[in-house]
Backbone as JSON, one array per atom type, in Angstrom:
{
  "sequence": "XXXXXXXXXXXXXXXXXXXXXXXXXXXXXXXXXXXXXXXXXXXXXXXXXXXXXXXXXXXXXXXXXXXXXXXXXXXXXXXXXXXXXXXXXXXXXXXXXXXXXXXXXXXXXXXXXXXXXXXXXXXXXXXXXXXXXXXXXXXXXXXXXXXXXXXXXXXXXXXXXXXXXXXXXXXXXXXXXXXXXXXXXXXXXX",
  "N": [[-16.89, -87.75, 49.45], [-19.77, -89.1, 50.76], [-20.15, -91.47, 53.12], [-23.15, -93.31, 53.99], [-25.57, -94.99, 55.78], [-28.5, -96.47, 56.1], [-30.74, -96.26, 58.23], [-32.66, -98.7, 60.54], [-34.65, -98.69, 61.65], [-36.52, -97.32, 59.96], [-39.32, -96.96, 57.79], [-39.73, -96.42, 54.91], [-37.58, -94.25, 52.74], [-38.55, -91.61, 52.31], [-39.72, -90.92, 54.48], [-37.68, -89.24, 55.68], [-34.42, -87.3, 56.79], [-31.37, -86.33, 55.08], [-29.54, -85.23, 57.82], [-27.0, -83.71, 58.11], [-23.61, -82.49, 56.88], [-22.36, -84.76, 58.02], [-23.69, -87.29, 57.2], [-26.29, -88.16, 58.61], [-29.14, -88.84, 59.62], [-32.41, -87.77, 59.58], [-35.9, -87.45, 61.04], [-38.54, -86.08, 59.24], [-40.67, -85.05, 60.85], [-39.4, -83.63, 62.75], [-38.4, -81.24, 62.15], [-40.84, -80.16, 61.79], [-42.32, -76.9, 62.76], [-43.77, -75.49, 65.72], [-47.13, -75.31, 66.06], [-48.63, -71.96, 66.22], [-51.5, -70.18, 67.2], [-53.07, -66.92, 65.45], [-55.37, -64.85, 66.25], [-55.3, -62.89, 64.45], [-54.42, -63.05, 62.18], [-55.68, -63.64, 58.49], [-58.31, -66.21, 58.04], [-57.58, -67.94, 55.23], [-55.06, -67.89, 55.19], [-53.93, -69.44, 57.01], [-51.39, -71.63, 57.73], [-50.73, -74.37, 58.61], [-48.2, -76.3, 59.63], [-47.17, -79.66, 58.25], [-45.79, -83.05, 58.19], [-45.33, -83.49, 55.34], [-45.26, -81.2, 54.18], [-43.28, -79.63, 55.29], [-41.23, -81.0, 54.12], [-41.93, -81.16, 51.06], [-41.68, -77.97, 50.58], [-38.6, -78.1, 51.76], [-37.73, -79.36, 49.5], [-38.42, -77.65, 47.26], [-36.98, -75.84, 48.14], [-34.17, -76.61, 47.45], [-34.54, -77.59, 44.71], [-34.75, -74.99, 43.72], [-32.56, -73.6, 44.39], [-30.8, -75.03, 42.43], [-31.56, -74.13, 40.44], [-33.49, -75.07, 39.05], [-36.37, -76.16, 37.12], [-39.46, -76.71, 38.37], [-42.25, -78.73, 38.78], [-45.14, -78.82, 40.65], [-46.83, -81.47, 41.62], [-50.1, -83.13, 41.92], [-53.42, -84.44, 43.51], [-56.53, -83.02, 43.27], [-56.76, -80.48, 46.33], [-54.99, -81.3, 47.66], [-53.51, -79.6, 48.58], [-51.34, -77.68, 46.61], [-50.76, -75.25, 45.74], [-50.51, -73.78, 48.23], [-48.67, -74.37, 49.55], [-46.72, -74.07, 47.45], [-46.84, -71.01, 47.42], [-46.23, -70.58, 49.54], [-43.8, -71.4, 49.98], [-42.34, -69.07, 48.2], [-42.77, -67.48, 49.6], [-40.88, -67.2, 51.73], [-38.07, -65.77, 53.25], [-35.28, -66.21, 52.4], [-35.7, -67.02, 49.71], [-37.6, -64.64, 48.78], [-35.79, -62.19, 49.29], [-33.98, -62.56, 47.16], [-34.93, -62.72, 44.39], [-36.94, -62.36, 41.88], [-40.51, -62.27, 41.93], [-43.03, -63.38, 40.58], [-46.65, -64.37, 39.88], [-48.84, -66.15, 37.86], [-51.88, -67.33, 36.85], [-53.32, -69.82, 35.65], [-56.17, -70.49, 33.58], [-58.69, -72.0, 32.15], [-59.69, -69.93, 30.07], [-56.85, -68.81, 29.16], [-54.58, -67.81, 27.26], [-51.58, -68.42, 24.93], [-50.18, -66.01, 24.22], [-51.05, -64.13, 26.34], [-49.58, -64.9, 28.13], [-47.4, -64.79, 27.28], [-46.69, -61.99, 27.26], [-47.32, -61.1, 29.67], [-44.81, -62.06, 30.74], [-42.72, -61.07, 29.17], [-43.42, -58.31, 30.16], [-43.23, -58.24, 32.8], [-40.47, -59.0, 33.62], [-37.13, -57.35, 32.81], [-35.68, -56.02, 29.92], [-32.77, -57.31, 28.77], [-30.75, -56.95, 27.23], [-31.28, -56.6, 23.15], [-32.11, -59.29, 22.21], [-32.44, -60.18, 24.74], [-34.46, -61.25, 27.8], [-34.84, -60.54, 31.17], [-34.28, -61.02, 34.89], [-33.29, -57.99, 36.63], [-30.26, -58.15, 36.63], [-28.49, -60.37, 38.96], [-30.07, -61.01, 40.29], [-33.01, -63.37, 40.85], [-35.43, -64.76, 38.66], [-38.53, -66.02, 39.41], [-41.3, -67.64, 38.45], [-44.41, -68.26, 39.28], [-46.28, -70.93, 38.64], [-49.93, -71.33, 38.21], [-52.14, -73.89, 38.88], [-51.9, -75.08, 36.52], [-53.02, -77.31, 34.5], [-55.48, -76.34, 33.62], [-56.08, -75.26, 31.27], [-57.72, -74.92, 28.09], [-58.37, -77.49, 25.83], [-57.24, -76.99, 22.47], [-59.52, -77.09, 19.06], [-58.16, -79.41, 17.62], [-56.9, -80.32, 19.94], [-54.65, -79.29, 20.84], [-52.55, -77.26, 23.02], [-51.72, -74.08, 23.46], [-50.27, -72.83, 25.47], [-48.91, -74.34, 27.28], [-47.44, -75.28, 25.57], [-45.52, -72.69, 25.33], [-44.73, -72.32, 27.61], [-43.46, -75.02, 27.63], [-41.46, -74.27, 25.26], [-39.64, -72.01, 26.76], [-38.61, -73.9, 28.28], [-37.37, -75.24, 27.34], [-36.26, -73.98, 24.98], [-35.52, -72.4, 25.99], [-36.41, -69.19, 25.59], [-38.63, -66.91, 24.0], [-40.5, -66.45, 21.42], [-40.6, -63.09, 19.54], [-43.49, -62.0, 18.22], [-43.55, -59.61, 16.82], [-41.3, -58.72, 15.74], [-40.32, -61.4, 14.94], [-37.93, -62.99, 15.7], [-35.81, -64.64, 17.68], [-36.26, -64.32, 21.46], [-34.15, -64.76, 24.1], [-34.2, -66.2, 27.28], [-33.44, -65.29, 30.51], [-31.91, -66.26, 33.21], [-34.29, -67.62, 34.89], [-36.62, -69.08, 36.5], [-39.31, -71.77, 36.38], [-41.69, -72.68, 38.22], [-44.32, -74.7, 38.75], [-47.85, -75.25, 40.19], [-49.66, -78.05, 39.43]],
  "CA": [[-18.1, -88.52, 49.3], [-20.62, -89.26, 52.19], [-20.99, -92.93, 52.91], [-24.65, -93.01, 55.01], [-26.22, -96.19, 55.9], [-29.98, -96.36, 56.51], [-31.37, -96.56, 59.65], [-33.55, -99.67, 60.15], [-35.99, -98.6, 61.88], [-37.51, -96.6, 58.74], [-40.35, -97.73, 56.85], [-39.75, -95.28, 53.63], [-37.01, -93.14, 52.11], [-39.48, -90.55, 52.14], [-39.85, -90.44, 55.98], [-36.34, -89.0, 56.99], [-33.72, -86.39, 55.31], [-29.69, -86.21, 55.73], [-29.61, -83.69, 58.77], [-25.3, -82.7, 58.11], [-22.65, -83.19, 56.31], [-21.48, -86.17, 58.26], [-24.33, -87.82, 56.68], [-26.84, -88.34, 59.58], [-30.68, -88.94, 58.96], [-33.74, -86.69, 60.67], [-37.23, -87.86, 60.52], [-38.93, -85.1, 58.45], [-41.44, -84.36, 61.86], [-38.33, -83.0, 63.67], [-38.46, -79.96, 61.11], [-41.94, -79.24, 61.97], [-42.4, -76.17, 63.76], [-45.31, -75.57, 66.42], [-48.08, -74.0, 65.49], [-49.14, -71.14, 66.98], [-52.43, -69.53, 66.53], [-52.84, -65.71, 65.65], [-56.38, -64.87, 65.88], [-55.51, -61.44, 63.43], [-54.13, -63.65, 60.84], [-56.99, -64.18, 57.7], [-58.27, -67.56, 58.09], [-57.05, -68.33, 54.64], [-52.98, -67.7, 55.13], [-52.96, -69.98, 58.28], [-50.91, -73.02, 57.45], [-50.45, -75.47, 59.63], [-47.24, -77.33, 59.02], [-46.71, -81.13, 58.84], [-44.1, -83.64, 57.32], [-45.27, -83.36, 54.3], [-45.48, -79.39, 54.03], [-42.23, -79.31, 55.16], [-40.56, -82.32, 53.09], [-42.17, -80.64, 49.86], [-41.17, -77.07, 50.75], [-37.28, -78.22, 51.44], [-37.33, -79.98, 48.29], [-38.53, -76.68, 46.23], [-35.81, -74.68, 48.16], [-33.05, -77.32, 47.12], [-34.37, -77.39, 43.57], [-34.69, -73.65, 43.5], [-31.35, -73.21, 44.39], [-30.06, -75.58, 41.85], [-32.0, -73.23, 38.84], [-33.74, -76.23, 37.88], [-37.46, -75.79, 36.48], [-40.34, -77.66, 39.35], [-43.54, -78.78, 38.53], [-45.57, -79.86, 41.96], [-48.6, -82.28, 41.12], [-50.88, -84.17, 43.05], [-54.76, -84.33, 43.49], [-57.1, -81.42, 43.82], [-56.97, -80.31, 47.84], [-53.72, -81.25, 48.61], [-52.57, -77.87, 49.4], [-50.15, -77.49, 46.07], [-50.58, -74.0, 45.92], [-50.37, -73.31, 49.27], [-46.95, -74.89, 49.72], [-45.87, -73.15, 46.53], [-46.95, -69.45, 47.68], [-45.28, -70.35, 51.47], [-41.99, -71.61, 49.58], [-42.13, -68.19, 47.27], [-42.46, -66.07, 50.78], [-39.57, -67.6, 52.34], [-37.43, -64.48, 53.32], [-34.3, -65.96, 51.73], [-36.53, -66.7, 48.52], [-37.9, -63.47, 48.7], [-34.81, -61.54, 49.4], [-33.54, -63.28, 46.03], [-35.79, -62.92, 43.67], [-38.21, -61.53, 41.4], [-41.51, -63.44, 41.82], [-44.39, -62.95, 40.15], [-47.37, -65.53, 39.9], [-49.55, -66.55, 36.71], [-52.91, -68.43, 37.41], [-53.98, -70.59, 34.73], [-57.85, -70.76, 33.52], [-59.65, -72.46, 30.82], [-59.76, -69.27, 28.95], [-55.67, -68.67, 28.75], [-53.82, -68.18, 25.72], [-49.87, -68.15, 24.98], [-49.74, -64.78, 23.89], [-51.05, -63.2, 27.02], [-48.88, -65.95, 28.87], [-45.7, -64.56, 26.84], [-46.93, -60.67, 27.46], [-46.85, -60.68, 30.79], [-43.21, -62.54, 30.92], [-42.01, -59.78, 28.61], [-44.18, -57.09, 30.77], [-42.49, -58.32, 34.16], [-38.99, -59.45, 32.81], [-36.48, -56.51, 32.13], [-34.97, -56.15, 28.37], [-31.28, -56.74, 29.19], [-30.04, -56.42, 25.63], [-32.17, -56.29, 22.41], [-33.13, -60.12, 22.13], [-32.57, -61.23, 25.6], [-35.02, -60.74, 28.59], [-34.77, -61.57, 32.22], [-34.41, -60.33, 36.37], [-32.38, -57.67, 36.84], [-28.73, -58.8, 37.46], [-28.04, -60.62, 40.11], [-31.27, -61.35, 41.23], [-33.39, -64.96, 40.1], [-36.85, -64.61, 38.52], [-39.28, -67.24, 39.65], [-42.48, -67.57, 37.68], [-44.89, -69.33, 39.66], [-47.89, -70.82, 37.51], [-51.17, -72.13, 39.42], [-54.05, -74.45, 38.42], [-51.64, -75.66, 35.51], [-53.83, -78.05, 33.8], [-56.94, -75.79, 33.0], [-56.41, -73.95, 29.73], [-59.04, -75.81, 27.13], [-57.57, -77.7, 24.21], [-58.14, -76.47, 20.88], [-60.05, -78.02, 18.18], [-57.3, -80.74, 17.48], [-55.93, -81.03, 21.41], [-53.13, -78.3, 21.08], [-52.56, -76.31, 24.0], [-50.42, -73.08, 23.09], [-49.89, -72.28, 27.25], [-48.02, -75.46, 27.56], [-46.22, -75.02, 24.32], [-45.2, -71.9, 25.51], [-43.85, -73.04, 28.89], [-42.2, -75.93, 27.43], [-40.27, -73.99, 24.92], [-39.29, -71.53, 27.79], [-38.0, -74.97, 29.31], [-36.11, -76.31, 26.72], [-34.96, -73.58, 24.46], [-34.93, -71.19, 27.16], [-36.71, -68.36, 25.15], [-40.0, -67.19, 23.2], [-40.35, -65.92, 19.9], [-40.84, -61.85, 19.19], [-44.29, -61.87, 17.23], [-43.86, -58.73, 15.43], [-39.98, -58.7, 14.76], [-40.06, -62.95, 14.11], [-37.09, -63.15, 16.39], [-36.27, -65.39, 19.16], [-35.84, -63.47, 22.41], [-33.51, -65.27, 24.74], [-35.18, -65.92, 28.53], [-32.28, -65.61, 31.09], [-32.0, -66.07, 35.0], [-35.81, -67.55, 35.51], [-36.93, -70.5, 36.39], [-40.65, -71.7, 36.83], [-42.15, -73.42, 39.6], [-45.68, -75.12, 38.59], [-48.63, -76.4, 41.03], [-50.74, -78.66, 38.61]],
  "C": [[-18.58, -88.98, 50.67], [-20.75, -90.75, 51.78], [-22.31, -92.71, 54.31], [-25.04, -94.38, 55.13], [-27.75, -95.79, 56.89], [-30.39, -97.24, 57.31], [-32.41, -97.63, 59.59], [-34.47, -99.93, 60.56], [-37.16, -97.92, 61.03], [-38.16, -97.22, 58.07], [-39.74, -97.51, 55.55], [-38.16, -94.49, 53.81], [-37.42, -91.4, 52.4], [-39.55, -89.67, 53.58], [-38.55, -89.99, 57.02], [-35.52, -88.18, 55.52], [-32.02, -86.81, 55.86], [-29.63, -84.91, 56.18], [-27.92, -82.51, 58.1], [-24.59, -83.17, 57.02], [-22.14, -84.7, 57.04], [-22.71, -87.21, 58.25], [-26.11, -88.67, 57.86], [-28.48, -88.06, 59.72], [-31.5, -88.35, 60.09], [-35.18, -87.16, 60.06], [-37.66, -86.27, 60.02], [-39.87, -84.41, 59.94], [-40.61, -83.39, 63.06], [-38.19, -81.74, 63.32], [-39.87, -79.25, 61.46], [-42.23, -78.35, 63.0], [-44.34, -76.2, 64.71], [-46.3, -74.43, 65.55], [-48.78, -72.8, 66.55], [-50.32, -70.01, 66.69], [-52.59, -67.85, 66.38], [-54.18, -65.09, 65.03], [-56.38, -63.35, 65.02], [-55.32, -61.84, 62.54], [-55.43, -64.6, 60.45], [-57.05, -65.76, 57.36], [-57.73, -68.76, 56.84], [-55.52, -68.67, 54.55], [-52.88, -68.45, 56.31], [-52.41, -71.5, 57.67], [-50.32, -73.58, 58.47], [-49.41, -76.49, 59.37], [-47.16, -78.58, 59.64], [-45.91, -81.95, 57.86], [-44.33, -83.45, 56.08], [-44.69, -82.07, 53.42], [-43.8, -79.6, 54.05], [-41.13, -80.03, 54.1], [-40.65, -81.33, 51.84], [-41.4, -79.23, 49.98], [-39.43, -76.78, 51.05], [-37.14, -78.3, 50.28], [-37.71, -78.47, 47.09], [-37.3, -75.97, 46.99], [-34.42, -75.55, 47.53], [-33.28, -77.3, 45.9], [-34.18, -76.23, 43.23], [-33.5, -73.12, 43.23], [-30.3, -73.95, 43.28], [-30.7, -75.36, 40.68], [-32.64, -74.25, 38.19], [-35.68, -75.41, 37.93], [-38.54, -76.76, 37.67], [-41.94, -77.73, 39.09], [-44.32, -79.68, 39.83], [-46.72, -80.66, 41.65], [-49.19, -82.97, 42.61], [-52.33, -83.88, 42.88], [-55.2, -83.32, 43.77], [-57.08, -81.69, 44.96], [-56.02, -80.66, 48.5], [-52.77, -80.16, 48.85], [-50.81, -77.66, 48.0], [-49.89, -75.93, 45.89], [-50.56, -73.08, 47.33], [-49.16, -73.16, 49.67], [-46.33, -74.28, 48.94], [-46.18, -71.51, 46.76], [-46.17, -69.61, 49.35], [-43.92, -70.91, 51.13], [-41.57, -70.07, 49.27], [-42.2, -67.21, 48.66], [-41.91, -66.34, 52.07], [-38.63, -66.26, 52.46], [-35.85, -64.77, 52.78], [-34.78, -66.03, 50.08], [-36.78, -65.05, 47.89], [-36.88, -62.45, 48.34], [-34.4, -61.22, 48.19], [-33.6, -63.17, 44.87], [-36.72, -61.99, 42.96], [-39.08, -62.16, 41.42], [-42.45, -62.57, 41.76], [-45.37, -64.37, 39.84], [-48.31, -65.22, 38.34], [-50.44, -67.54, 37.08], [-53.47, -68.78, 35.83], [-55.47, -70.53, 34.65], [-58.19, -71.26, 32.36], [-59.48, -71.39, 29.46], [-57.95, -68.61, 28.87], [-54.81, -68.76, 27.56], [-52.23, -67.55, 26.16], [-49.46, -66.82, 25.0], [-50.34, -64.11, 25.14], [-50.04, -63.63, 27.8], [-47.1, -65.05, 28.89], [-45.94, -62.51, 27.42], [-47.21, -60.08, 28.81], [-45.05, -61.28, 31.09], [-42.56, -61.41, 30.79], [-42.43, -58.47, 29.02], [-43.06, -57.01, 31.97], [-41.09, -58.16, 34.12], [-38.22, -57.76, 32.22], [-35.7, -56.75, 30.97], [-33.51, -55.79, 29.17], [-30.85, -56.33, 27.85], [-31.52, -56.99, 24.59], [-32.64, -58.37, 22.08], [-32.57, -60.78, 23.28], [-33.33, -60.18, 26.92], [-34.81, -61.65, 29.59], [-34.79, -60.76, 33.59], [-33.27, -59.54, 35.76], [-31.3, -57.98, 37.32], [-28.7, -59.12, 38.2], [-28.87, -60.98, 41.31], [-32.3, -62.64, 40.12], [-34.68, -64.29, 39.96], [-37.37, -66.28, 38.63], [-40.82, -66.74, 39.25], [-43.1, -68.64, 38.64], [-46.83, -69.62, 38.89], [-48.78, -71.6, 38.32], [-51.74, -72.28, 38.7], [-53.4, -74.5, 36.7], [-52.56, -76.62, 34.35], [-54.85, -77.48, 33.24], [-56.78, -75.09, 32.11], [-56.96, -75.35, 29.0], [-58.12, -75.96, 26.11], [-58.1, -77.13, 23.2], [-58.89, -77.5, 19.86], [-59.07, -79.64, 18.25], [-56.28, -80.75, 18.76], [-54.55, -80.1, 21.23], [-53.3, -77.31, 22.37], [-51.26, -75.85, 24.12], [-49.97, -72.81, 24.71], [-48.73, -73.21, 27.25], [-46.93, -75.11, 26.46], [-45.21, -73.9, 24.75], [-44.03, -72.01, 26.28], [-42.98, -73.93, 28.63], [-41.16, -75.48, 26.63], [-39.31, -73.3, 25.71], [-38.26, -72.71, 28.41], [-36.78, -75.33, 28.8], [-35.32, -75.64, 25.82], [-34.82, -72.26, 24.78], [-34.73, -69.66, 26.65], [-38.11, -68.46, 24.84], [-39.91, -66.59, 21.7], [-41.34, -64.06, 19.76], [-41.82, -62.04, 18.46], [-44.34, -60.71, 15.79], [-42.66, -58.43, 14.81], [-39.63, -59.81, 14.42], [-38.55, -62.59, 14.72], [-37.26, -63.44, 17.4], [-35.38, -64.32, 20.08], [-35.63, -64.53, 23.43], [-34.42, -64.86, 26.54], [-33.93, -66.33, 29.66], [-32.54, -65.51, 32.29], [-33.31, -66.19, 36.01], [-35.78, -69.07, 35.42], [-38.82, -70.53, 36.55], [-41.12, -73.04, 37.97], [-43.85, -73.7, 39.51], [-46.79, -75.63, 39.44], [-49.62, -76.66, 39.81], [-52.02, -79.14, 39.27]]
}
């Protein structure tokens, strides 16, 4: 067990990480690399890193690695999909992984939602789908919030995703059998 004691010149929690094992705190701006401009690279893909970028982007590789499920939120324009497509092309990510992306829209329904899963996703055995062995599938979904409720406020996308979450499958429509969802996680910007 690490005992750590916090430095007292820190405002925040927020503003510092544990650099080692021998428990030893790093302001998060110490992580930020320089930027360097590359007038061939399309003015969209330049990201400019700062504590935040990086803070958020540790924290998806530490959940990533611990198979857990990440949903990033925050206000429109704070760069959540930016940070989540520059986590997902991380070269140990990458390496890793099967990643494929899903963009949310107003007009989205479950069943195309589930038909690309089961498009991308290899059939390991007859009701379970998932990455090929030995490699992690990461679903990354963008612009979460915009599929339109239905008449009475149901939204099948979400339903979808949350059973995925919790009983870590979907349901076969035309053989009414649940098909097991193995070795994926999803990674949300709302």
């Amino acid at each position: 067990m690490i005992s750590v004691s916090f430095p007292r010149d820190i405002k925040s929690v927020f503003d510092v990480v544990v650099k080692d094992q021998n428990g030893q705190w790093e302001r998060w701006y110490v992580r930020v690399s320089e930027f360097k401009y590359n007038p061939k690279q399309p003015y969209e893909e330049i990201i400019v890193q700062t504590e935040d970028t990086v803070a958020t982007t540790t924290m998806l590789d530490i959940l990533n690695k611990a198979k857990a499920n990440i949903l990033v939120t925050g206000t429109i324009g704070t760069g959540k999909t930016i940070v989540g497509n520059n986590f997902l092309h991380i070269s140990t990510v990458q390496d890793k992984s099967l990643i494929f992306q899903i963009k949310f829209s107003a007009q989205s329904k479950a069943k195309g939602i589930q038909e690309v899963l089961e498009g991308r996703l290899a059939h390991r055995r007859s009701k379970q789908i998932g990455p090929p062995v030995g490699i992690q599938g990461i679903v990354f979904i963008d612009d979460m919030k915009t599929p339109t409720p239905e008449i009475y406020f149901a939204q099948p996308p979400f339903g979808l995703i949350r059973q995925c979450d919790t009983q870590f499958g979907v349901y076969d429509h035309k053989k009414l059998t649940f098909i097991h969802l193995t070795g994926t996680v999803f990674v949300a910007a709302q």
